[in-house]
N, C-alpha and C positions, 0 to 999 in steps of 0.2 A: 451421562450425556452432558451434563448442564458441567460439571469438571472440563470435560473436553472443549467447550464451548470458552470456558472463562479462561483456560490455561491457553487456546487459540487467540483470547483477546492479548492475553500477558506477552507474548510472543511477538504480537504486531504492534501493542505499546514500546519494546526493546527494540527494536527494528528503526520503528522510526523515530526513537531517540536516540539514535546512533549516531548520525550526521549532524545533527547538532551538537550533540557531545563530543566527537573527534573533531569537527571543520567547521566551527559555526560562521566565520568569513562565509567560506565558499556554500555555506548551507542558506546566508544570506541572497546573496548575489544571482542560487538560483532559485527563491520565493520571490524577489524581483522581476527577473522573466518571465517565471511563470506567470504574474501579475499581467504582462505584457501582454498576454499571449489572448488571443481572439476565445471570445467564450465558446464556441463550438468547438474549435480545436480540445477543449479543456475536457468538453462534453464527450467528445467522441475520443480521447483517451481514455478518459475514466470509464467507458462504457466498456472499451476494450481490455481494461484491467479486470473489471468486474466478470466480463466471460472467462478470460483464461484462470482466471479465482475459481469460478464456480468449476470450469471441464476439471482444472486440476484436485478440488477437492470431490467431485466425483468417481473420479478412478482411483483418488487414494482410500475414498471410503468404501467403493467396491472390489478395491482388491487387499480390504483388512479381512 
């Protein structure tokens, strides 16, 4: 379990050193906006990332 956990974190460290490492311009330009951006707006994305996170790894681990 604690494997699966740490190899899940290595996975989302790659991910989001992606775009930095291919586009760091354009990876700039949109931590800028995002800067912009009204804090609830920011809120109520990341909340909506964290559910479709959680529904998603609930059916992947109920249908391992």
């Amino acid at each position: 379990m604690l494997n699966s956990i740490l190899l899940a974190i290595c996975f989302v460290l790659i991910v989001e050193g992606l775009m930095p490492l291919i586009l760091p311009d354009k990876w700039k330009q949109f931590l800028m906006q995002m800067a912009l951006q009204p804090s609830e707006s920011l809120r109520r994305m990341g909340g909506v990332l964290v559910v479709i996170g959680a529904i998603s790894a609930y059916f992947l681990i109920m249908n391992a």
